[in-house]
C-alpha positions as CSV (number, residue, x, y, z in Angstrom):
1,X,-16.7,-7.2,-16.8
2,X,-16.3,-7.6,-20.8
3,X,-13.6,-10.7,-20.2
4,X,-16.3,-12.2,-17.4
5,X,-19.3,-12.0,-20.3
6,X,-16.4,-13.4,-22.5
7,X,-15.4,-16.3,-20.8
8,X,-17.2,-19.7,-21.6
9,X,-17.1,-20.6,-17.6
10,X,-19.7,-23.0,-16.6
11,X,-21.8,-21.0,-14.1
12,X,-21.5,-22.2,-10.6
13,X,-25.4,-22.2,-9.0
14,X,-26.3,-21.7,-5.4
15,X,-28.7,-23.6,-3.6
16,X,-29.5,-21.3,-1.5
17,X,-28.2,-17.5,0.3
18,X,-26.0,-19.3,2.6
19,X,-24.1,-21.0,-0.4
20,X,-23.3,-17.8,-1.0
21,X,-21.6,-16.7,2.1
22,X,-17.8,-17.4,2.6
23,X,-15.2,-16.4,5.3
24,X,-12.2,-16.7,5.7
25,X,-8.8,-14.6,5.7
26,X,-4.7,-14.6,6.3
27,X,-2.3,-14.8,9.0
28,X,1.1,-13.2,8.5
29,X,4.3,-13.5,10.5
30,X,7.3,-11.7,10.2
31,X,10.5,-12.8,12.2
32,X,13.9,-11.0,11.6
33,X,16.9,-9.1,13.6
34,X,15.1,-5.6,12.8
35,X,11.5,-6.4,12.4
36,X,8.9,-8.7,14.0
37,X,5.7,-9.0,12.6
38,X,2.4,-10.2,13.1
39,X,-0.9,-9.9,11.0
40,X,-4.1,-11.6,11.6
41,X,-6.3,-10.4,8.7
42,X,-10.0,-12.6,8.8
43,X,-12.7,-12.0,5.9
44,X,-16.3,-12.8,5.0
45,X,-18.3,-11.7,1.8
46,X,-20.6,-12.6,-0.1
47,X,-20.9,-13.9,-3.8
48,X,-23.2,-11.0,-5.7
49,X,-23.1,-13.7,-8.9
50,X,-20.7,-16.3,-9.5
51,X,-18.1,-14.3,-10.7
52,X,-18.7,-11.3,-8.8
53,X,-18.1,-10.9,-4.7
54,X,-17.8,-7.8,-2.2
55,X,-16.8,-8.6,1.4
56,X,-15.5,-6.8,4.6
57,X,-12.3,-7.6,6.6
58,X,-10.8,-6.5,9.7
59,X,-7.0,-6.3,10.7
60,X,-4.6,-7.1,13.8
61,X,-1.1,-6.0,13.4
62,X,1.4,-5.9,16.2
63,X,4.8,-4.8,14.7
64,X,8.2,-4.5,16.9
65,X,10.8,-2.4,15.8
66,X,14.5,-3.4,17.1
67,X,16.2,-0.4,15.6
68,X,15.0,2.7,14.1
69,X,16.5,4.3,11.2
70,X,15.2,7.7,11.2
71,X,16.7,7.9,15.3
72,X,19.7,5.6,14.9
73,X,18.3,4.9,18.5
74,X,18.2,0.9,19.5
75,X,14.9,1.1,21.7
76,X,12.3,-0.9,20.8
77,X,9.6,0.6,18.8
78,X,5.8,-1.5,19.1
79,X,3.6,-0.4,17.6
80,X,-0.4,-1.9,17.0
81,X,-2.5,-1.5,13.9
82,X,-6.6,-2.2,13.3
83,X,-8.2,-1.6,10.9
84,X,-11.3,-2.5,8.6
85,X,-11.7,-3.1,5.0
86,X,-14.3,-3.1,2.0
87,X,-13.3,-5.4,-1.2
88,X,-14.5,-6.7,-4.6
89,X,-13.0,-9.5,-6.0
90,X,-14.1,-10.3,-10.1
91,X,-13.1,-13.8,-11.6
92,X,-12.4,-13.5,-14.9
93,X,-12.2,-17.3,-15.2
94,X,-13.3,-19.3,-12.4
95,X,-12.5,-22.2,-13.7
96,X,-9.5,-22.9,-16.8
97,X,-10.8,-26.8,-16.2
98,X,-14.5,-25.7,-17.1
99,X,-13.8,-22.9,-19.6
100,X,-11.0,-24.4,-21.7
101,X,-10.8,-28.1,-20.5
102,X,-7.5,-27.6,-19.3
103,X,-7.0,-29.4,-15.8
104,X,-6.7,-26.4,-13.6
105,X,-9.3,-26.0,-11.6
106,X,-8.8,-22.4,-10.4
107,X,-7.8,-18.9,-12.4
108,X,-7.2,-15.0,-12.4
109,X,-8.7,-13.0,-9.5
110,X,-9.1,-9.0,-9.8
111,X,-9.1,-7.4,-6.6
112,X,-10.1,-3.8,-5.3
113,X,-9.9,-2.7,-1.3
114,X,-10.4,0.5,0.6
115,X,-8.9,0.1,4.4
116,X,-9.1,1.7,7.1
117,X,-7.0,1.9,9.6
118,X,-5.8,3.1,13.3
119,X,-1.9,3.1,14.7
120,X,-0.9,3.3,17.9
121,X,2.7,3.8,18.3
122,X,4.6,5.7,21.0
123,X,1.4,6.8,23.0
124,X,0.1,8.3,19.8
125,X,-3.1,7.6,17.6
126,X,-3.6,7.6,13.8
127,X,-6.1,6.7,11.7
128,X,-4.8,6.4,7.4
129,X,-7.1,5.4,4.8
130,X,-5.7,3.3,1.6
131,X,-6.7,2.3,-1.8
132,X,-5.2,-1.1,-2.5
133,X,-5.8,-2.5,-5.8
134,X,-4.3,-5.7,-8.1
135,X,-4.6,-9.3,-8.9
136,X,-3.9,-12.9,-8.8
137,X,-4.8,-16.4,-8.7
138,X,-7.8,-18.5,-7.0
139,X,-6.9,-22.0,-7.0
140,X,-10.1,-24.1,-5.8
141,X,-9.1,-26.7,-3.0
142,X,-12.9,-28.2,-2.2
143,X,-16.1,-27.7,-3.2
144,X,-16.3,-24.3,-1.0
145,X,-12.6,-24.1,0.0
146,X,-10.1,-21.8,-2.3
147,X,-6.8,-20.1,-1.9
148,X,-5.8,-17.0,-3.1
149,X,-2.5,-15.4,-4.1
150,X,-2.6,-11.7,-5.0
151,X,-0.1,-9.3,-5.4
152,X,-1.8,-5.8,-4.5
153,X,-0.7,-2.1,-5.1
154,X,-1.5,1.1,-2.9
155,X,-2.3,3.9,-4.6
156,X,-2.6,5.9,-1.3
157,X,0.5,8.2,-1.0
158,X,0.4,7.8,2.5
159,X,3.3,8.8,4.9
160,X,1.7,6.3,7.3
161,X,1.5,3.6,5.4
162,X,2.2,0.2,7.3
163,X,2.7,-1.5,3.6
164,X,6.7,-0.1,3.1
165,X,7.1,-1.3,-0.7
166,X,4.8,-2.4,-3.4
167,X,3.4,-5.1,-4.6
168,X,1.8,-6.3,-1.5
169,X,2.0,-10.1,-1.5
170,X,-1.5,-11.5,0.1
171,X,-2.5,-15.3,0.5
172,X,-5.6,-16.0,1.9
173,X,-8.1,-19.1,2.4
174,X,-11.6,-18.9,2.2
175,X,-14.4,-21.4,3.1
């Protein structure tokens, strides 16, 4: 909050409550001799100030294992993942074109995220909770429109995890 109060960011004004609505989200797709992938990961939130949002998301997965390490066994493993999320996103500097003149019209994002979610694999049902937390960029592409690149950390030692390394590389589109 002290480098938001610090920044010299002109301060983007809403007309009205539905200016301050956005959605949006990712889709993800994962094709390789082991793993196949699919994510479909759509958002809306809401801009508390203009430097300052909280929004929900949901969560698709459908992931295919070709081979399974722990078994050595070549089956196929499928397994489907939803879930729901709660996030705060803080921008620093909205703008390094209107704080500093320099013609970039987008800058650093903090993000925060609890997510919930259930796995069905093999017949069986279970439902992780994780604390993903981390940063990036939000490069503006309209008046509305932006794109974001974070690279998030969970800090959930979970066993069932569907996030196998960190970072966790997001990019997402919002309108």
């Amino acid at each position: 909050m002290l480098l938001c109060a610090g920044a010299p960011a002109q301060a983007q004004t809403y007309a009205s409550f539905a200016d301050r609505l956005y959605a949006g989200g990712s889709v993800g797709l994962s094709f390789g001799g082991r793993i196949t992938q699919i994510d479909l990961l759509p958002t809306a939130g809401l801009w508390i100030m203009p430097q300052w949002g909280i929004g929900l998301g949901g969560r698709y997965s459908f992931r295919n294992e070709h081979f399974n390490l722990e078994t050595g066994s070549s089956a196929s493993n499928k397994t489907h993942i939803w879930g729901l999320s709660a996030y705060t996103q803080v921008l620093p500097i909205p703008s390094l074109y209107d704080a500093f003149g320099i013609a970039i019209d987008g800058g650093p994002v903090l993000h925060a995220e609890c997510e919930q979610m259930w796995i069905s694999s093999h017949g069986e049902r279970l439902c992780t909770r994780l604390i993903l937390v981390g940063g990036g960029w939000r490069q503006r592409a309209g008046k509305r429109a932006a794109v974001s690149m974070l690279a998030l950390w969970n800090l959930s030692r979970n066993t069932y995890s569907p996030y196998m390394d960190n970072p966790i590389l997001r990019f997402s589109i919002t309108f």
